[in-house]
C-alpha positions as CSV (number, residue, x, y, z in Angstrom):
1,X,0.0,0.0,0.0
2,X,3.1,2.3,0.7
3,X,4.8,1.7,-2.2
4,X,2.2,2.4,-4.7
5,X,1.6,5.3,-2.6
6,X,5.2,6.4,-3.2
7,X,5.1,5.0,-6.5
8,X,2.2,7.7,-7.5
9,X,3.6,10.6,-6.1
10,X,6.6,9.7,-8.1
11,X,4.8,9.2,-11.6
12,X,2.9,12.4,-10.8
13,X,6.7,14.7,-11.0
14,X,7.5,13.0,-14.4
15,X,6.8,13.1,-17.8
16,X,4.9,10.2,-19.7
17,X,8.8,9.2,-21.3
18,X,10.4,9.4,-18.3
19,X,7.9,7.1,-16.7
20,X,8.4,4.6,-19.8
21,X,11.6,5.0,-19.1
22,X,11.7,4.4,-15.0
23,X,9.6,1.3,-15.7
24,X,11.9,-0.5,-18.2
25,X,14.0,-3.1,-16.3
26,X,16.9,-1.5,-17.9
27,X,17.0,1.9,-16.6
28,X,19.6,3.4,-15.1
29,X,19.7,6.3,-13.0
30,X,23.3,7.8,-13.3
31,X,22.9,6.7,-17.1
32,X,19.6,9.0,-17.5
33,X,20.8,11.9,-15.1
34,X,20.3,14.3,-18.5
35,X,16.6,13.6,-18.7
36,X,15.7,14.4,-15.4
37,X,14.9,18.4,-15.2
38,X,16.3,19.4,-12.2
39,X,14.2,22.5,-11.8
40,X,11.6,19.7,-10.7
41,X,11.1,21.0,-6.9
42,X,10.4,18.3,-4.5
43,X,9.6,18.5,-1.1
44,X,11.7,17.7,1.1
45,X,8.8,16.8,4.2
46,X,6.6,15.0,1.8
47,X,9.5,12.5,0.3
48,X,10.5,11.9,4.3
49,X,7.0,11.0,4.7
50,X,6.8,8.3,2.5
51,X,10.3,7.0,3.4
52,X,9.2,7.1,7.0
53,X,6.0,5.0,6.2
54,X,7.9,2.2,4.6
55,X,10.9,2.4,7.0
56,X,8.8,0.1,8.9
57,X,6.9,-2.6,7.1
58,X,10.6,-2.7,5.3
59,X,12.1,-3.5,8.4
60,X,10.3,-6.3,9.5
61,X,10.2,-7.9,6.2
62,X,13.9,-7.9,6.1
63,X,13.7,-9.7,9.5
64,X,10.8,-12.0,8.6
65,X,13.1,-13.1,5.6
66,X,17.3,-12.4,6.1
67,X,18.0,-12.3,9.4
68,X,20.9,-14.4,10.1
69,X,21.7,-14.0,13.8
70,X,21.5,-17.1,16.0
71,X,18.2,-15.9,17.5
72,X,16.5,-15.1,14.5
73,X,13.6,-16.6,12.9
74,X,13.8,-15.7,9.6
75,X,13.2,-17.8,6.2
76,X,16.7,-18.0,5.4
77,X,17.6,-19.6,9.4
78,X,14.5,-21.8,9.0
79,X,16.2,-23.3,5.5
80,X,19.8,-23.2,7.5
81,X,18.6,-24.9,10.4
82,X,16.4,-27.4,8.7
83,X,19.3,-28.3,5.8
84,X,21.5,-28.9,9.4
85,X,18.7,-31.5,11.2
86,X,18.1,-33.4,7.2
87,X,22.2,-34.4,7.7
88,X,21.4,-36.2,11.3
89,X,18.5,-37.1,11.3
90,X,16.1,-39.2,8.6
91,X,13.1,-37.5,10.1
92,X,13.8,-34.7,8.0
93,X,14.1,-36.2,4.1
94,X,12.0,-33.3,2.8
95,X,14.2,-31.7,-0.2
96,X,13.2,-27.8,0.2
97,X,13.0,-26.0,-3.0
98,X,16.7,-25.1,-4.4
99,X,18.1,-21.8,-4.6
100,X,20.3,-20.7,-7.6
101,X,23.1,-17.9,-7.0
102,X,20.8,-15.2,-7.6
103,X,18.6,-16.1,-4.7
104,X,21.1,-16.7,-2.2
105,X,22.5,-13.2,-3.4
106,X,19.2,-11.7,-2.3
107,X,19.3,-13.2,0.9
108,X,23.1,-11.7,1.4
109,X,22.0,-8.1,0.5
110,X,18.7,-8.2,2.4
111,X,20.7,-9.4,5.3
112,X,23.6,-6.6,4.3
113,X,20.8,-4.0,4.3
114,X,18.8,-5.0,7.4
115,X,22.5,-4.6,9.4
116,X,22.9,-1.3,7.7
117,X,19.6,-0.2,8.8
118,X,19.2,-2.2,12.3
119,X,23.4,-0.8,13.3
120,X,25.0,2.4,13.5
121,X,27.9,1.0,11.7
122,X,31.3,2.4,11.1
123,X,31.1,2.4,7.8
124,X,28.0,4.1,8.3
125,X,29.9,6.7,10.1
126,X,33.2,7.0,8.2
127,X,30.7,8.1,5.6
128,X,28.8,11.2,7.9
129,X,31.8,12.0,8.8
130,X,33.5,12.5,5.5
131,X,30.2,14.4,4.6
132,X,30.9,16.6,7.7
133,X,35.0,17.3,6.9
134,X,33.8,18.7,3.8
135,X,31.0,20.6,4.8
136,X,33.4,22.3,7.8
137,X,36.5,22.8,5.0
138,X,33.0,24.4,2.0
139,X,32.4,26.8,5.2
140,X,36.6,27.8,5.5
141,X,36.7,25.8,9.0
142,X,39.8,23.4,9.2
143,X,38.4,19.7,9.1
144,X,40.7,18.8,12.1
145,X,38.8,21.7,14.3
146,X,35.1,20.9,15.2
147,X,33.5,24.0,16.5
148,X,32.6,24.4,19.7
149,X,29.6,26.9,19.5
150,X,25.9,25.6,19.1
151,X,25.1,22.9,16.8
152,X,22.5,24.4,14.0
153,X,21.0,21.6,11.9
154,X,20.0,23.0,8.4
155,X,16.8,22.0,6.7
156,X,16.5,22.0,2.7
157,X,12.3,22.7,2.0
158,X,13.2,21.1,-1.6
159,X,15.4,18.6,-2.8
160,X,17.0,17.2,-6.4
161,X,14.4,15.1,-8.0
162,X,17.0,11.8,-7.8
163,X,16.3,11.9,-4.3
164,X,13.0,10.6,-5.2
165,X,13.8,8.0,-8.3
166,X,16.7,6.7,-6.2
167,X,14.2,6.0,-3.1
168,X,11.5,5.0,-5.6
169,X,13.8,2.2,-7.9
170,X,15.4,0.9,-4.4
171,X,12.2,0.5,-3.2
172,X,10.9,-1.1,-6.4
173,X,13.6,-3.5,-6.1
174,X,13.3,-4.5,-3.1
175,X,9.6,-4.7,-3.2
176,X,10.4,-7.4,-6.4
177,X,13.1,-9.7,-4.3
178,X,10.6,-10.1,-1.0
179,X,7.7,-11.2,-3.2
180,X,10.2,-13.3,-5.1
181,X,11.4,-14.9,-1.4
182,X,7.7,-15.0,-0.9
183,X,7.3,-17.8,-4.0
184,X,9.9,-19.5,-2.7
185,X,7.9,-19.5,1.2
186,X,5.5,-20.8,0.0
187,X,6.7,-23.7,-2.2
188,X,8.5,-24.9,0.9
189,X,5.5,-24.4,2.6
190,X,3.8,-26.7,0.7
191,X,6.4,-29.5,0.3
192,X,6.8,-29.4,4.3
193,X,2.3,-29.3,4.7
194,X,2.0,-31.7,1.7
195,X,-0.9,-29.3,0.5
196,X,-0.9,-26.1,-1.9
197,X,-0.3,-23.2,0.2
198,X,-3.5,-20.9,0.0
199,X,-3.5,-16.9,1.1
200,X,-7.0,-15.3,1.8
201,X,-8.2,-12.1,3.5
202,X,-10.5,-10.9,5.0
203,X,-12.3,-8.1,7.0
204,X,-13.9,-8.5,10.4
205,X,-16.7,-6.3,11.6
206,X,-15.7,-6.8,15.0
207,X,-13.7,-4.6,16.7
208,X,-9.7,-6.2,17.8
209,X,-8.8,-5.7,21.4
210,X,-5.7,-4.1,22.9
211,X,-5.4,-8.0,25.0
212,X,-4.0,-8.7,21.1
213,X,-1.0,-6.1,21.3
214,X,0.4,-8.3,24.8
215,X,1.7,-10.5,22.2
216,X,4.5,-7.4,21.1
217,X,4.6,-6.9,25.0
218,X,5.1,-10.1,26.1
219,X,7.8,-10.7,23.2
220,X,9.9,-7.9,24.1
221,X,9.6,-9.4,27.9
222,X,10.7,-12.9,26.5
223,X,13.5,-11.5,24.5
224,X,15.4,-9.9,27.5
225,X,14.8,-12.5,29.8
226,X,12.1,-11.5,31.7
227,X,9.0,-14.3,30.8
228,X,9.8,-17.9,30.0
């Protein structure tokens, strides 16, 4: 729902080619930076607003599917830990649907991503900081002095229209490789249930309780020890 949210308020800054364009599977941002006008104003708030709703659902995705710590439960640990019990023990002789290169390359970067996100890494850091050195030595401040005086944090009200195709293609990709790990869920679903997997919704009229949210309450108490 976010995305084609995003995905609309992207298509509504461009031009009917440009959208063509952005669609193909071969487009290339840095290739195409000559067709995008940057007298295009876009707002700085509204972009952060639809980053901020995916941040989320993102997120948890890439946990549901890539995590690979030791006290994760994600697809990929399910598969490792499963693959590990089928060596010792007969009980588990169900073959789980093979992954080629390119999959297991889409579980690396999905995990790759969910650390970049989840971690204040150094990398993460060398990075601001670079960005910092040169914004001190653009404002004729020495990089090896940090100034002392109040910290002012500068807000741009509009921003370079790649901001927005970059956020938009990542997120188009990404939105691609979980429903492609999603196929790949399921199939194993089925070979493990010995049925076709089958997703339905539906609507309730009913109204859900707050006793429902104990579940994120009491799994936050479980994870640091505190229910067992």
């Amino acid at each position: 729902m976010y995305f084609k949210e995003l995905e609309s308020y992207t298509f509504s800054k461009l031009d009917e080619k440009t959208i063509d364009l952005i669609c193909s599977e071969k487009f290339d941002l840095k290739a195409n930076q000559k067709r995008l006008l940057d007298n295009i104003k876009i707002n700085y708030w509204e972009l952060k607003s639809y980053e901020d709703k995916l941040l989320t659902p993102y997120n948890l995705l890439l946990n549901a599917f890539a995590d690979k710590t030791s006290n994760g439960v994600s697809y990929w640990r399910f598969r490792n830990e499963y693959e590990k019990k089928a060596k010792k023990d007969n009980k588990f002789n169900i073959s789980l649907t093979e992954f080629d290169e390119n999959i297991r390359a889409i579980f690396n970067d999905m995990n790759s991503l969910r650390n970049y996100e989840h971690h204040l890494t150094d990398a993460k850091f060398i990075e601001w900081r670079k960005y910092r050195e040169n914004q001190l030595v653009n404002f004729g401040i020495s990089k090896n002095i940090w100034p002392n005086e109040n910290i002012e944090i500068v807000f741009y009200e509009n921003i370079n229209i790649r901001y927005l195709l970059s956020t938009y293609l990542s997120s188009k990709e990404l939105m691609g490789n979980f429903k492609l790990l999603l196929k790949y869920m399921k199939k194993d679903y089925s070979k493990l249930n010995g049925k076709r997997m089958n997703i339905r919704k539906s609507v309730e009229q009913g109204t859900l309780t707050f006793k429902d949210a104990e579940i994120s309450f009491n799994g936050i108490k479980r994870h640091y020890g505190k229910l067992r």
